[in-house]
N, C-alpha and C positions, 0 to 999 in steps of 0.2 A: 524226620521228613525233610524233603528238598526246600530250600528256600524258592520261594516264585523271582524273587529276585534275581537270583545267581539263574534262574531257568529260562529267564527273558533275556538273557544274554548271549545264552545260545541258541535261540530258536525263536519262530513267533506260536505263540499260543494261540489257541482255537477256546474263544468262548463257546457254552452252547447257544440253541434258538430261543423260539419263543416257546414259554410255556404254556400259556393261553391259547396257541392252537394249538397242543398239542391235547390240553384240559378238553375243547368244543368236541374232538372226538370221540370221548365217554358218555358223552348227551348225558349226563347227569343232570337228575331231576331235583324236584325242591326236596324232594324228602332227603336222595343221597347227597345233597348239599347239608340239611339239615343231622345226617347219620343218629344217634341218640342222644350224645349230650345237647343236642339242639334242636331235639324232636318236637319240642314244646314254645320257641322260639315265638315273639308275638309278631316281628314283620318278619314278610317275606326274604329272602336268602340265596338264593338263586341268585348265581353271578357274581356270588362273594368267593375269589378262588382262591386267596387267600385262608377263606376258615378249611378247604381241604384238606390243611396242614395235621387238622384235628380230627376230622369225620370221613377222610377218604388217604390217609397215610399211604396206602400202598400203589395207587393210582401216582403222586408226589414220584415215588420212588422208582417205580417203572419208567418215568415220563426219563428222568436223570441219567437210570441207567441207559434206556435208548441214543440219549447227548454222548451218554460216555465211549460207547459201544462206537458210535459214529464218530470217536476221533475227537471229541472234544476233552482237551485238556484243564475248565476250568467250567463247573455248572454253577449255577444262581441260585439261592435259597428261593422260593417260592411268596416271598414279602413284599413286593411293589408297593402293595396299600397299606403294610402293617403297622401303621402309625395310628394314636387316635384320634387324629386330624379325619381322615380317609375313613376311619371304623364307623365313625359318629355316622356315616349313612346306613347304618345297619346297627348303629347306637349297640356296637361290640366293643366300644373301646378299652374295658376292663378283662377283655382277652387277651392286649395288644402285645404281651409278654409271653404268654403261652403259641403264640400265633409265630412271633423270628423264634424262639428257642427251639420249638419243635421241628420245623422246618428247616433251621440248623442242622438238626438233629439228624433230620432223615437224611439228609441232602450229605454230609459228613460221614455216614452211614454207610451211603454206596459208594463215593469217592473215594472211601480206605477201601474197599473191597476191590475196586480198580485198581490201586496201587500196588495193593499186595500182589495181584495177577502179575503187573509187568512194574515193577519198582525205578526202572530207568527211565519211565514216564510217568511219574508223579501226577497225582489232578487235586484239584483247589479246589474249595467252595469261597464262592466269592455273595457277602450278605449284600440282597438287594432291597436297594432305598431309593424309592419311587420319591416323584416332586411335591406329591399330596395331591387335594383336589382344591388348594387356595396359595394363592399370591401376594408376598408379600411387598412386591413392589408395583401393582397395578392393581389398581380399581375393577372391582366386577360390574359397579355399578355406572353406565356411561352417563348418568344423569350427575354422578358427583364425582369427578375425578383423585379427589384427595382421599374419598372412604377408601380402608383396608379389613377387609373379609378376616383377615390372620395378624399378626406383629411376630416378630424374630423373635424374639423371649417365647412367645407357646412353641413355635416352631425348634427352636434350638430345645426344650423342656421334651416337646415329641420323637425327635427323634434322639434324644438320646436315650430313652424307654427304649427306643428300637435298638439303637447300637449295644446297649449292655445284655439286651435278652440274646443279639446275635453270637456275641461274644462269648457269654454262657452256654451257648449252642457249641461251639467250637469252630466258628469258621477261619479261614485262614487270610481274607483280605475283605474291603467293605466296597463295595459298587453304589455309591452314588449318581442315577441314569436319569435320560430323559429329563433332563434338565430344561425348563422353558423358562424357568425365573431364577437368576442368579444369585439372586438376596436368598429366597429356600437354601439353594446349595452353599452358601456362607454358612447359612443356619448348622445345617448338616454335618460342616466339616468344625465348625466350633464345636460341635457338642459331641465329634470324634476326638476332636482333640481335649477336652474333660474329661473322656472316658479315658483315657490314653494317660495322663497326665497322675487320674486319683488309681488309675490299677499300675502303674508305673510299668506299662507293656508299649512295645511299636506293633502297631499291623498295617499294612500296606492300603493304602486306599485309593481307586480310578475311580476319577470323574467323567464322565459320558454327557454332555451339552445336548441336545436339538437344533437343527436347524429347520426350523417351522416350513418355508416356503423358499421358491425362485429369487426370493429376494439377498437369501446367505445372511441373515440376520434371526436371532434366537427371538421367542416371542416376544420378550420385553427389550428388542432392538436393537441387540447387540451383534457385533462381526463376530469372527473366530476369533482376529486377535483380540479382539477387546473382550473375549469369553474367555481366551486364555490369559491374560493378564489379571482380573480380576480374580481367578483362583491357584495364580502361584508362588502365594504368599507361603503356600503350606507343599512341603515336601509329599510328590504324590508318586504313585509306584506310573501312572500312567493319565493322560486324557483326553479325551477323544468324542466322538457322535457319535448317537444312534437316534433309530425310527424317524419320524416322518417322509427323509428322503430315500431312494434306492442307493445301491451301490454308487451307479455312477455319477449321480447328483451330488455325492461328499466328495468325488475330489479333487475339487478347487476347494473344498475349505480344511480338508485332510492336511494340501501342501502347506498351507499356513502357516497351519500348528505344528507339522513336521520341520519347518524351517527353523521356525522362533521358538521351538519348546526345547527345553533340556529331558523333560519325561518321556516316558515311553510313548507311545501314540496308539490307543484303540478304536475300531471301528465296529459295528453291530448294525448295519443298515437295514429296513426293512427287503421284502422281496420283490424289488417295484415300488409300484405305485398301486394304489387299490382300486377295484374295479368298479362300475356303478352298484356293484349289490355289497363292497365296502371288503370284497373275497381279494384276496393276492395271488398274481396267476404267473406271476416267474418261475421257473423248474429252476433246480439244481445246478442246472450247466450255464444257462441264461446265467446264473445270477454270480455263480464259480468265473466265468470270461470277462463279467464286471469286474470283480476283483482284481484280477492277473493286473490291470494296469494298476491296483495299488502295491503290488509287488512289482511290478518292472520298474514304478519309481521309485521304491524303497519307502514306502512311505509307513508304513506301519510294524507294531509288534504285537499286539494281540487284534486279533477278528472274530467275529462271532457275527449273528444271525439275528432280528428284530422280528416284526409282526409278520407272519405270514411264513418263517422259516420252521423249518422240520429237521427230523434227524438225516434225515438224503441230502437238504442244503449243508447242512455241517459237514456232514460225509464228503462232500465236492471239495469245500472250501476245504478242509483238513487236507486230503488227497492233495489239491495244490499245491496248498502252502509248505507241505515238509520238504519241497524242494527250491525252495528261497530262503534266504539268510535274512535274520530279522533288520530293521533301520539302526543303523548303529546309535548309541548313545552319550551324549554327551557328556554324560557326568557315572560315574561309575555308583550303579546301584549297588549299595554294601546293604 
C-alpha cells in the first residue's frame, strides 16, 4: 500500500465530511440504536453514534463508501467519543475496545475495496479521537477555578484503550480533532507515542485544533501559533482546524500555521455557520468558492468537511482541488 506520506507530496488529499449528518438521515430509533446485543440495555441509547459501530455496521459502511465515491481520499473511523471518558454517559465504557476496533474494521473494509478499484489512488483510514467531554486544563465548575473534572494520567490511560484497539483495527494514520483543550491533546499524543514505542511501529498522526470564536483563540485561549507550538514537540504527518468556524473564518489562522509550520497543514471547516434551528445551510459550491482562496494561497495539503458537510460537499471540494498543487513542504516527509 501507498505511503500517505510520499502521497501528500504530490497532491492534497480530500478528507471525508461529517458522519453525524450523514447518521441524522437514517432517523434511527432507540431500538435500531439499541440492535440486539443492546436490546436490553438499562438507559436510554439514542444518540450514541458511536455504538453504530456494533448494532447498525452497514449503515457505518454505506455512509464511507458515499465519502469515497465523492472523491475523498482519506475516511474517519466512526470513534469521536470512543473513549471511556465520553462512554461513562451511556456507562458503555467496557465496550470502548470493541467500539475503535470494529469501526476500524469496517471503515478499512471499504477503503481497500476503493483501492483495489483504482490502485493509483490509494485511500486511508484515518482513527478518530475526539477531545472527550472533560477538560483538563479548565474548570467546569465557575464557582472553583482550580477543580478539574479529569487529570492527564485518566486521560493519557483513555485514550490509549483507544489508540491500540484502532490499531488492531488496521487503520493507517490517527486524527486527533476538534481540539478545545490542549493539555487533552498532549494527553493523546503521549499515549500515541507509548503505543508506538511498546509495538515498535510509526504511524502518521494529524492534529486538528478549534478555533472556538471571532476571537481566533482555542477555548482554553490560545492563538494558532501558540496551538502550533505547544504540539510540535512530536513529529506529525500534519496540523490544522476544524468545525466551529466556516471556510472562510480559518484563514487568517490557516496562514499562520502555513508560515511557521514544517507539517503538512489540514483544514476540515464546518459548512457555515449554523442556523437558529442549529441546521447548516451552505451548498456545495457556497462552501467549494470558500476554499479556492485556500488554494490560491497555497495554504494547505489535506481538506475535508466538518458539521453540516455531505458527500456533494466533498464531491465540490475534491473536483477543486485535483487541479492545485499541494503547499510545499518544508521538511521531506520520509
Amino acid at each position: 500500500m501507498s505511503n500517505i506520506k510520499q502521497e501528500l507530496q504530490k497532491r492534497i488529499l480530500v478528507l471525508d465530511g461529517a458522519m453525524g449528518t450523514m447518521l441524522q438521515q437514517y432517523k434511527f430509533t432507540e431500538a435500531d440504536f439499541r440492535g440486539e446485543r443492546f436490546k436490553n440495555w438499562h438507559i436510554d441509547v439514542k444518540g450514541n453514534n458511536d455504538m453504530l459501530a456494533l448494532t447498525q455496521p452497514e449503515a457505518l459502511a454505506d455512509v464511507h463508501r458515499k465519502y469515497l465515491e465523492a472523491g475523498a481520499d482519506i475516511i474517519e473511523t466512526n470513534t469521536f467519543s470512543s473513549t471511556t471518558i465520553a462512554m461513562a454517559d451511556y456507562e458503555m465504557e467496557k465496550f470502548v475496545y470493541d467500539l475503535n476496533y470494529e469501526s476500524a474494521i469496517i471503515a478499512k473494509k471499504v477503503a481497500e475495496e476503493f483501492t483495489l478499484k483504482t490502485p493509483e489512488k490509494p485511500r486511508f483510514v484515518a482513527g478518530s479521537m475526539g477531545p472527550t467531554n472533560k477538560t483538563a486544563s479548565m474548570s467546569p465548575d465557575v464557582n472553583d477555578s482550580g477543580f478539574r473534572a479529569i487529570s492527564f494520567d485518566e486521560l493519557r490511560v483513555a485514550y490509549k484503550q483507544q489508540v491500540e484497539a484502532l490499531m488492531d483495527g488496521g487503520v493507517d494514520l490517527l486524527l486527533i480533532e476538534t481540539i478545545t483543550d490542549t493539555l487533552n491533546c498532549k494527553a493523546a499524543l503521549f499515549a500515541i507515542e507509548e503505543a508506538k514505542e511498546e509495538r515498535n511501529i510509526d504511524i502518521p498522526v494529524m492534529v486538528s485544533g478549534t478555533i472556538t470564536d471571532a476571537s481566533g483563540r482555542t477555548l482554553t485561549g490560545q492563538t494558532a501559533e501558540a496551538f502550533l507550538i505547544s504540539v510540535s514537540h512530536i513529529p506529525l504527518l500534519s496540523v490544522g482546524f476544524n468545525c466551529a468556524l466556516g471556510a472562510k473564518d480559518l484563514v487568517p489562522h490557516l496562514e499562520v500555521l502555513s508560515q511557521k509550520s514544517e507539517f503538512g497543514i489540514s483544514a476540515h471547516p464546518n459548512a457555515g455557520l449554523p442556523n437558529a434551528f442549529g441546521e447548516y445551510d451552505q451548498s456545495p459550491e457556497q462552501m467549494a468558492s470558500q476554499i479556492k482562496e485556500y488554494l490560491d494561497k497555497g495554504l494547505i495539503n489535506i481538506i475535508g468537511g466538518c458539521c453540516g458537510t455531505t458527500p456533494a460537499h466533498i464531491k465540490a471540494i475534491a473536483d477543486l482541488v485535483k487541479d492545485y498543487k499541494p503547499r510545499p513542504l518544508m521538511v521531506e516527509q520520509v
